[in-house]
C-alpha positions, 0 to 999 in steps of 0.5 A, a space after each residue: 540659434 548657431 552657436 560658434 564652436 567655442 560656444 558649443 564647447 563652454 554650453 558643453 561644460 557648463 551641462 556637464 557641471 549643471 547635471 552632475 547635481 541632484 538637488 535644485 541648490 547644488 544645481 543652480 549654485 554650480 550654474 551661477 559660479 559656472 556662468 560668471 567664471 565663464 563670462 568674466 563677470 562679478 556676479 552671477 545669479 539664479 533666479 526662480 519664482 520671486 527668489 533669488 535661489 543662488 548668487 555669487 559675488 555678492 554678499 548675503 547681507 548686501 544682496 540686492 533681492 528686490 533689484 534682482 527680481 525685478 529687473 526687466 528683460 530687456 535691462 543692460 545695466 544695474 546698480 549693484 552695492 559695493 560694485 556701482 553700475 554693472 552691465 547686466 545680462 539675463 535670459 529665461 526659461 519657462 515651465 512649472 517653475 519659471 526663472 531666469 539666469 542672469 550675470 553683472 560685470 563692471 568692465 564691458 558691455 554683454 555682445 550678442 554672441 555672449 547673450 546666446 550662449 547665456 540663453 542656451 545655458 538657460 534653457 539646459 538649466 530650466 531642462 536640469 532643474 525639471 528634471 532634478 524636481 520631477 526625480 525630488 518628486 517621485 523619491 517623496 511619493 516612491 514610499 507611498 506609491 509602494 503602501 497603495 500600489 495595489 490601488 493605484 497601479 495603474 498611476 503606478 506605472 505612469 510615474 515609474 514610466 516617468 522617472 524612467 524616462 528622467 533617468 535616461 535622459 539624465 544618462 544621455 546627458 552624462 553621456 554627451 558631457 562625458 564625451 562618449 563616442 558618437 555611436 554609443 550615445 545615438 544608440 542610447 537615444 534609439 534604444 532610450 525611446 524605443 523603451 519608453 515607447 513600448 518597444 516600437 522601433 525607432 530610427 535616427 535619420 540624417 541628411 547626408 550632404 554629401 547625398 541628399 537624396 539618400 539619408 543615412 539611419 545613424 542609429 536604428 533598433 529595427 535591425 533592417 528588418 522594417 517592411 518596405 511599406 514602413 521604410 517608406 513611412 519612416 522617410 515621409 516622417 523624417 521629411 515632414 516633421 509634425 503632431 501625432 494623432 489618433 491615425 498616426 503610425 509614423 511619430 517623429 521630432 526634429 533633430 538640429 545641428 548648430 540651430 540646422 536642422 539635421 534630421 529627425 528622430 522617428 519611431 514607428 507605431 505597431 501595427 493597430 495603434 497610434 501615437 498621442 501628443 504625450 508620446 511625441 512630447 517624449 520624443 521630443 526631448 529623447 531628439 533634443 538629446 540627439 541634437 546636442 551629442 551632434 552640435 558638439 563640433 567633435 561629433 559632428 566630425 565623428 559622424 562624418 568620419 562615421 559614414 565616409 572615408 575622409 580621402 575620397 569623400 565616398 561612402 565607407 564599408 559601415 554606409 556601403 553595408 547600411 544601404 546594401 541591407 535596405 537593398 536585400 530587404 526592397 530586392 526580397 519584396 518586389 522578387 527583383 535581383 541586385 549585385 556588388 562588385 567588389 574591386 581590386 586595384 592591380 599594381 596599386 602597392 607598387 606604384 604608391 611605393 614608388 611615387 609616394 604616400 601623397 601622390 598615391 592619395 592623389 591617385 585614390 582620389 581620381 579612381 574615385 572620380 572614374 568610379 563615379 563616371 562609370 555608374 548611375 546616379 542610383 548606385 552606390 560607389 564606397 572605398 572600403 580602405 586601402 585599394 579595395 573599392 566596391 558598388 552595389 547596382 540595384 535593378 531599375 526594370 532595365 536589368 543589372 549587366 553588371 559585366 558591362 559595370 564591370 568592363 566599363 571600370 576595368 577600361 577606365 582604371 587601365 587609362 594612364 592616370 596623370 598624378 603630380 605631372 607623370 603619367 602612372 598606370 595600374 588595373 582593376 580586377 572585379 568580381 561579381 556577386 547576385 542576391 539572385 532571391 537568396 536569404 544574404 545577409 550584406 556581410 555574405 554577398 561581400 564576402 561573395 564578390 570578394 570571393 570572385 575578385 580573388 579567382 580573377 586575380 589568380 587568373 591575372 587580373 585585369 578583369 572581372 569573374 562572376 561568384 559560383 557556388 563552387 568558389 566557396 567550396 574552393 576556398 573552404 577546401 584552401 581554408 582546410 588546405 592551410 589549417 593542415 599544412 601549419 601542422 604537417 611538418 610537426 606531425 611527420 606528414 612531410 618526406 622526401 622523393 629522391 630522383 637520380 641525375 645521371 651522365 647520359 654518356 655512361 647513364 652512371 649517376 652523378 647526383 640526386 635531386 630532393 622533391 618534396 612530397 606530403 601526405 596528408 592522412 584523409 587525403 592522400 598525396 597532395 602534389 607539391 603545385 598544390 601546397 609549396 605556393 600555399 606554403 609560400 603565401 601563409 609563411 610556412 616556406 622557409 620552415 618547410 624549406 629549411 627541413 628540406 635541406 636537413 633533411 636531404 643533406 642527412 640522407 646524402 651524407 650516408 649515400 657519400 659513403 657509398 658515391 662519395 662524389 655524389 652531388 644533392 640538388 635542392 629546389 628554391 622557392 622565389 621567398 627563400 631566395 628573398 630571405 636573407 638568412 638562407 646562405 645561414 641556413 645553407 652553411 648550417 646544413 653542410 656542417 651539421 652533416 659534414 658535407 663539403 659546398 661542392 655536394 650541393 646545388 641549389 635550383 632556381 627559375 628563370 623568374 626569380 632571376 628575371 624579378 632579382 636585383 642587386 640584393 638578389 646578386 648578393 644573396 647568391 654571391 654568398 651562397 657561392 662562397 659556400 662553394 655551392 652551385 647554382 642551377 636555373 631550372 626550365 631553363 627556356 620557358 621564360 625569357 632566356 637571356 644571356 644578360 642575366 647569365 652573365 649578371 647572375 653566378 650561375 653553374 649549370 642550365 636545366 632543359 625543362 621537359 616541354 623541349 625534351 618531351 618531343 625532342 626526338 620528333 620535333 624538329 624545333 624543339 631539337 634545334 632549340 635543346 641544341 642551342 641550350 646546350 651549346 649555350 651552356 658550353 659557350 659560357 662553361 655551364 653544365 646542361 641537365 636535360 629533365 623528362 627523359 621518358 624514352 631511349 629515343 630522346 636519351 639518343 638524341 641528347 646524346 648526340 646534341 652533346 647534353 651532359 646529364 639527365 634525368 627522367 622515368 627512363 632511368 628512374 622514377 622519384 624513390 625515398 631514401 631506403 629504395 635510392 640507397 639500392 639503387 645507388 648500390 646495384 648501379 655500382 655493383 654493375 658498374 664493378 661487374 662491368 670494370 
């Protein structure tokens, strides 16, 4: 029997009403009021045993016993007093105590919809009514019990089995009214059974439409941790649903959605012993339960919701992991390997940012459809959410080659993709993780490949990278790494190196530039490549950043009184140049130590111009109404451009050392130092030359006509105590030489 989804919802409520009693009279009364408000009848009535146990709309006086009782099944109509000729409908249950449950309206025939939902009402009432009796029972017999349980334990233990299992059941039902999510009641039924059965496990197994060759267990108390031998036996038992006998080791009862059946509901007997039709009797009623819970049109969609993601109808993480714990457990036994691969879409927030949320779902959905192409019918491919996809690959006796996967997918998402009308590309990076026999659990073989995911990522992207043991060391040491540096500043683990920048032509110095350094207190020095991108990708950057500038501009204004020309290069970080509070930041270190904008110049890349916009143009304009100058560094590692010298206020260009290093022997790196500085004069640019080792590069800079320098020929980085005598011997001779 289908009910339609209004029909389930009024089933529902009247369950809700019917079990919420008991006692038999509070419980038939409710269904009679309930089912004549609920089909717009006059008169609604319970009948049980040659009684009529509860009517409404009818008065007791007038009240038609003999009618009532001995109407026929198959009547439609009955004459009623004060009411005259009423359509009747009527339906029964059976049991111990047989009835029947019937309503009379005057104005419109019953139709058949309405004549099943009035059966369904009363077969819940006859289950309610068995229930309410049995617990009546056993509360009139529970004092006796107790007086001679030593005598009659055994039967003791028989009905307190009994009453335990109506109790759970009833809770099960309060549980379904009460709309309780749809994993908490499965759960309930699985746990429910397990205990009433002695322990055994017990599995609740779907169909899934979407896959019917792979049901899903929608709740189990196994835990994963079935034999491969039983999983086999748990899958023929949901599939042909039959009685128990004394050699089976396998019970299970069928599990209905809307009338359709679903699934079944399976227990699995210990090792050495059978199951009896009284077990499968209350099998039987724990699967009607589930059967309920799963007709209701909400969790129905809860449970579809449960297993797949709703935007591309593949498995999600929950399905994806169920089944890649059944795989560990089969892999473990037959000594064969499995892999996952955990993918990553590259480019993905950009484009969905730019063609919008819509066409971006649109794009997840063809990615899905390539994923499918890319694999065997035999693997499972899952969306964990977002742009982050994976696939487990079980071994079939022909081997993984998971990198052949791999390369497929990287090929297939780097495609053009046509979404709304235009072409759009983006990339996957992969990466790979073997069981290879080890003990993983699913969570961890996850963990793995997401681990080689990210170590592709940081190579680039766009391909694929196999998990090593050593990756988790790396990202334990990182995890460290982090944790340390959020508290470095606090602990005054961080300082400042200074190295001069001085005028080629007189090697007098002319300005200093501020390096961060930190010190960490087991590990010794931690080189700035190392923890200013960690700062930058944890948040810490601007914190770090804005110390720095305090802390630079406090030590130059106690030099200024020795050099009071003397000028601070400060590096920036590609997040602090995206921060609009830094021109604020700037403006309140120049004025807390009384230093003019012209004291200070700020660094930046060629990137960070190469990836600015008009926002980064404004932010820099700010700066330079502080009256600072800007600097770019490496200037010549990336793409030189006059565009965004002519875009961007810039002051001043940085050789970067890969042109000085061989300056002095290399013919092109000369010819390309020249064109550099001779750039910079044709556009009023400063030029400072970094890496300065030797006296030949100093000659040959000198006569390229480079400006200033800096570099281990004059000094190396010093902290504030060993600069400030720098600073003063280099005056002294320079007096001496005056």
């Amino acid at each position: 029997m289908t009910l339609p989804l209004r029909s389930s919802h009024q089933l529902v409520e009247f369950l809700t009403a019917v079990s919420g009693h008991e006692d038999a009279d509070g419980a038939t009364a409710a269904a009679a009021a309930l089912a004549a408000e609920q089909f717009d009848a006059e008169v609604g009535a319970v009948v049980i045993g040659g009684a009529v146990a509860a009517a409404v709309g009818l008065e007791a006086a007038t009240a038609p016993t003999a009618e009532l009782v001995q109407v026929q099944a198959g009547g439609n109509e009955l004459e009623l007093p004060g009411l005259g000729p009423c359509h009747l409908a009527l339906a029964s249950w059976d049991g111990d105590r047989p009835g029947r449950l019937m309503v009379a309206r005057r104005d419109a025939p019953f139709d058949a919809e309405e004549r099943n939902l009035l059966r369904g009402m009363a077969h819940v009432l006859g289950l309610t009514l068995r229930g309410v009796a049995a617990l009546e029972t056993e509360r009139t017999l529970g004092a006796e019990r107790e007086r001679r349980a030593r005598e009659r334990l055994g039967l003791l233990a028989s009905l307190r089995e009994r009453h335990r299992l109506l109790e759970v059941l009833l809770d099960i039902q309060r549980s379904i009214s009460h709309r309780k999510p749809l994993p908490d009641v499965l759960t309930a039924v699985t746990a429910g059974a397990s205990g009433l059965l002695g322990g055994c496990p017990v599995a609740l197994v779907l169909a899934d439409p979407l896959d019917p060759d792979r049901p899903i267990v929608a709740s189990t108390t196994a835990g994963g941790a079935w034999s491969e031998s039983e999983l086999a036996i748990v899958a023929t038992a949901a599939a042909q649903v039959g009685t128990a006998s004394e050699t089976d080791s396998a019970l299970a009862a069928s599990v209905h959605i809307n009338g359709a059946r679903a699934g079944a509901l399976v227990a699995m007997a210990p090792s050495g012993s059978a199951f009896d039709n009284a077990q499968l009797g209350m099998l039987d009623a724990f699967a009607e339960h589930a059967s309920l819970a799963l007709t209701d049109a909400r969790t129905v969609e809860a449970m579809e919701e449960a297993f797949h993601d709703s935007l591309t109808g593949l498995p999600n993480r929950a399905l994806f992991l169920d089944r890649l714990q059944h795989a560990l457990d089969v892999a473990a036994r037959r000594e064969t390997d499995l892999c996952v691969l955990f993918i990553d879409l590259d480019r993905f927030k950009s484009v969905n940012d730019s063609i919008g949320h819509a066409a971006g779902d649109e794009l997840l959905r063809a990615v899905a459809a390539r994923l499918a192409e890319c694999t065997r019918a035999a693997d499972t491919a899952a969306r964990f959410g977002g742009d982050e996809f994976a696939v487990l690959l079980e071994d079939d006796g022909r081997g993984l080659r998971p990198e052949m996967v791999a390369s497929r997918i990287i090929a297939a998402m780097r495609r053009a993709f046509e979404v709304e009308g235009k072409e759009v590309y983006i990339g996957a990076t992969v990466g790979i993780a073997h069981a290879g026999g080890a003990a993983l659990a699913p969570d961890e073989l996850l963990r793995n490949a997401d681990l080689a995911m990210y170590r592709a990522k940081k190579a680039g992207g766009n391909r694929c990278a196999t998990y090593e043991g050593a990756m988790r060391t790396a990202l334990l040491e990182r995890i460290e790494l982090e944790a340390d540096l959020r508290h470095a500043l606090e602990r005054g683990e961080l300082s400042l190196a200074y190295q001069p920048v001085v005028e080629l032509r007189t090697g007098r110095p002319v300005g200093v530039e501020a390096l961060a350094r930190w010190t960490h207190p087991t590990r010794g020095p931690i080189p700035p490549l190392t923890f200013i991108p960690v700062a930058e990708e944890i948040g810490l950057i601007g914190a770090i950043g804005r110390w720095v500038l305090r802390e630079a501009c406090r030590q130059l204004a106690a030099w200024r009184r020795l050099a009071p020309e003397l000028v601070l290069n400060v590096n920036l970080s590609a997040v602090q140049l995206r921060d609009d509070r830094l021109a604020g930041d700037v403006e309140q270190a120049l004025l807390a130590y009384g230093l003019p904008g012209a004291a200070l110049t700020l660094e930046i890349t060629e990137t960070m111009l190469l990836s600015g916009d008009e926002d980064t143009a404004l932010r820099l304009g700010r700066l330079k109404a502080l009256g600072v100058s800007i600097a770019v560094d490496d200037f010549g590692t990336g793409y030189s451009s006059l565009s965004y010298l002519k875009q961007f206020p810039v002051d001043a260009l940085k050789i970067d050392k890969s042109f000085v290093d061989t300056v002095a022997s290399s013919t092109e790196d000369s010819a390309l130092a020249r064109t550099i500085v001779e750039l910079g004069r044709g556009m009023r640019l400063d030029t400072i030359a970094e890496g300065i080792e030797n006296v030949e590069q100093l000659e040959q800079l000198r006569l390229l006509d480079c400006q200033l320098g800096q570099g281990y020929h004059f000094s190396h980085p010093l902290d504030g105590a060993q600069l400030t005598v720098y600073l003063e011997q280099t005056l002294d001779d320079e007096r001496r030489a005056a």
